[in-house]
N, C-alpha and C positions, 0 to 999 in steps of 0.2 A: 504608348498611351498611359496616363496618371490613373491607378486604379481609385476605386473610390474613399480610403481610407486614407490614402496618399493626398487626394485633393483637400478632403478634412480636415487632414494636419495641415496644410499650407495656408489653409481660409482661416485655420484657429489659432497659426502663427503671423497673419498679416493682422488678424484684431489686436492681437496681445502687443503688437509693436506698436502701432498705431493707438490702441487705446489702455493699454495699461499704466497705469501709474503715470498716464499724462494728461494733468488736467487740463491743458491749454486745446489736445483734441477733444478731450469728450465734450470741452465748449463750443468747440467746430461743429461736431457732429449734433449738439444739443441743439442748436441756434439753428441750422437745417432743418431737425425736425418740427423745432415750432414752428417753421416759415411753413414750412409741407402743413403740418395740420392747418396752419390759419386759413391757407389756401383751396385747402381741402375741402374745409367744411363751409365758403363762403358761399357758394351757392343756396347751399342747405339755411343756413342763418337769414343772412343780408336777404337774397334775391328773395326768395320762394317765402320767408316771412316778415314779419313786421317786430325786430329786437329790439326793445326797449330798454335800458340803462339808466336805473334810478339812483341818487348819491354815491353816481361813481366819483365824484368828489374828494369824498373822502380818501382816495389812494392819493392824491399828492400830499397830502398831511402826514403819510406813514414814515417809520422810517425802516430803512433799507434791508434791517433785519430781526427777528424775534418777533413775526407778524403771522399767526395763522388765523387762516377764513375757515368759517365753519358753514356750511348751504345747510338747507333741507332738501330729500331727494324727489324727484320725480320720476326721471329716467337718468339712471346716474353713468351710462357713458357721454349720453350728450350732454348732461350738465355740466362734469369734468371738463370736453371738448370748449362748450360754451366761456366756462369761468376760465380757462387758460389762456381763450382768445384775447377776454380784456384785460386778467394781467398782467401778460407779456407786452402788451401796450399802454403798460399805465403813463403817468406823466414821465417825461423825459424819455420816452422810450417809441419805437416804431414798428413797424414790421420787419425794413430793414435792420435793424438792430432790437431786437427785442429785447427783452429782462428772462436772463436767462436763469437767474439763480430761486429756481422756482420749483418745489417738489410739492407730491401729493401721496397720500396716506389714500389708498382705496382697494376696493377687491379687484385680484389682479384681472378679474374677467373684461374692466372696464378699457382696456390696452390689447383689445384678443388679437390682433394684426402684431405685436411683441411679443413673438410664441420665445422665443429665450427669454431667459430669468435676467441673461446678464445686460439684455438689451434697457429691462425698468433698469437697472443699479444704473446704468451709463443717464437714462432718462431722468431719473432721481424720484422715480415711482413708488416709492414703500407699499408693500403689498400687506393688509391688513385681515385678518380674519372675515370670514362671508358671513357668517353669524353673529347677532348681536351678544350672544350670551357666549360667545367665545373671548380667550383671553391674550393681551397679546402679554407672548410673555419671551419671546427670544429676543436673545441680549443684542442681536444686529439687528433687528428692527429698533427696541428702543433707543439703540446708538443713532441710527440715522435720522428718526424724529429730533434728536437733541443738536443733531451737526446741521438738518434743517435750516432751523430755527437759528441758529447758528450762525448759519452763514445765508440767507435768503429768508425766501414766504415760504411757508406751509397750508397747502390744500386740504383740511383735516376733509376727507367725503364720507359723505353720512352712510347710513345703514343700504344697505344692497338693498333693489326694487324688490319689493312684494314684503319686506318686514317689516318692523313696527319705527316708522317714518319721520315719529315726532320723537325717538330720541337719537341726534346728528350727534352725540359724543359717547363713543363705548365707554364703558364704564372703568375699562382697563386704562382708557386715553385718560380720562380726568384727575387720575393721582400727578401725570406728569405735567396735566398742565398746572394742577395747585401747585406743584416744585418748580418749575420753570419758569411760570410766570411769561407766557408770550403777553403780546394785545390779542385781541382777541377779536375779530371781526365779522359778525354776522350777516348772512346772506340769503336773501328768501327769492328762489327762485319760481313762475308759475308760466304754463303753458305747455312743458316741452312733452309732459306726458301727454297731452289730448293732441299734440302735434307732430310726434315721432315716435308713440307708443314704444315698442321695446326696440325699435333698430334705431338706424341712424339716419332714413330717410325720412324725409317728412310723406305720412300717411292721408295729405288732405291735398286736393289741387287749389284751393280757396287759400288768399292769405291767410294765417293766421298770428296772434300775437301773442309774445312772449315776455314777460319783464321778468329781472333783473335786477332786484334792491338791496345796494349796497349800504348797512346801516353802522353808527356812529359806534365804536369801537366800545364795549363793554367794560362798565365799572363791575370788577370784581372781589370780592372780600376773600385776598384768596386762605384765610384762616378757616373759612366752612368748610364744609364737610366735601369730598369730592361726589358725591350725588348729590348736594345743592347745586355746585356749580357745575353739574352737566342738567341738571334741571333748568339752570338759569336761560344757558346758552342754547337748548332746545326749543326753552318756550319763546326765544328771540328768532331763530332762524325762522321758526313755523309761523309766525305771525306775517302777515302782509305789509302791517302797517311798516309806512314808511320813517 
């Protein structure tokens, strides 16, 4: 019988062959797991409430990479869940074959079923600071924001439930986007907090509605200062208007 360190090693030598240094599996396995969450959470969305999608539009206009979304939060696991459902599906794209080249910048609480570290890296999860006043300051995170961007969308996710709401870009985020320069696309999400409070169930038997608005890609001056332009992009997300 395989003692328990014994099986360890063989479970930690079947990832390493399988998913090290090959990207063609971690697309295997990426492209799996958005199919499992779409599926997962369709109930919860589709069935039991009323999802609205306002100038989703605008995602066939993008182009394929140097595009981060910026939301404002409500409940920010199922807002993440919610926003990866549509752009894994944007145009051109299906459930069957989704758009896999898709990361998100959030506190890593919002993945707590991905209790390994190396499961976000394979996901393309950048795990961000839980505080707004924290800084990101290690050189592998702002590496992967930059290969992001890079190479797919970036999910910038706003400030974790219960902090100060209306500002969706750390402060530490806004020097790289005045350097990099993505598009920069805002998103105002409203419902999911009175609808799924802190879990992932919905807390009401009654339909409820949820929108969704996806808004026209932000002119930025990117010579201001970077608390203008996290100013800017804040007071975009948090607005309703469409």
């Amino acid at each position: 019988m395989l003692k328990k360190h014994h099986t360890d090693n063989l479970i930690k030598l079947a990832e390493d062959r399988f998913l090290k240094n090959n990207i063609k599996n971690q697309k295997i396995l990426k492209k799996a797991w958005l199919q499992s969450m779409y599926f997962r959470f369709y109930s919860e969305f589709e069935l039991k409430n009323d999802v609205i999608y306002n100038g989703d539009s605008v995602l066939s206009d993008l182009p394929e990479t140097g595009v981060m979304f910026v939301s404002n939060c409500e409940a920010y696991q199922i807002d993440t869940m919610l926003l990866y459902r549509r752009l894994m599906t944007s145009p051109g794209y299906s459930v069957l074959e989704p758009k896999t080249n898709l990361s998100t910048l959030c506190v890593p609480e919002t993945f707590r079923y991905l209790t390994d570290q190396r499961a976000l890296e394979y996901f393309d999860c950048i795990p961000h600071p839980a505080t707004a006043s924290a800084n990101i300051s290690k050189y592998s995170t702002l590496r992967a924001i930059v290969r992001s961007l890079q190479t797919g969308w970036l999910l910038n996710f706003p400030s974790p439930e219960g902090l100060n709401t209306t500002l969706s870009v750390h402060a530490s985020v806004a020097p790289f986007i005045k350097r990099i320069r993505p598009i920069i696309v805002p998103i105002h999400i409203d419902g999911t907090k009175d609808t799924f409070g802190s879990g992932v169930r919905s807390i009401h038997n009654e339909v409820k509605k949820i929108e969704v608005t996806f808004k026209k890609p932000l002119k930025i001056d990117y010579s201001e200062h970077p608390e203008v332009i996290s100013t800017q992009i804040s007071c975009a997300t948090r607005s309703a208007e469409k």
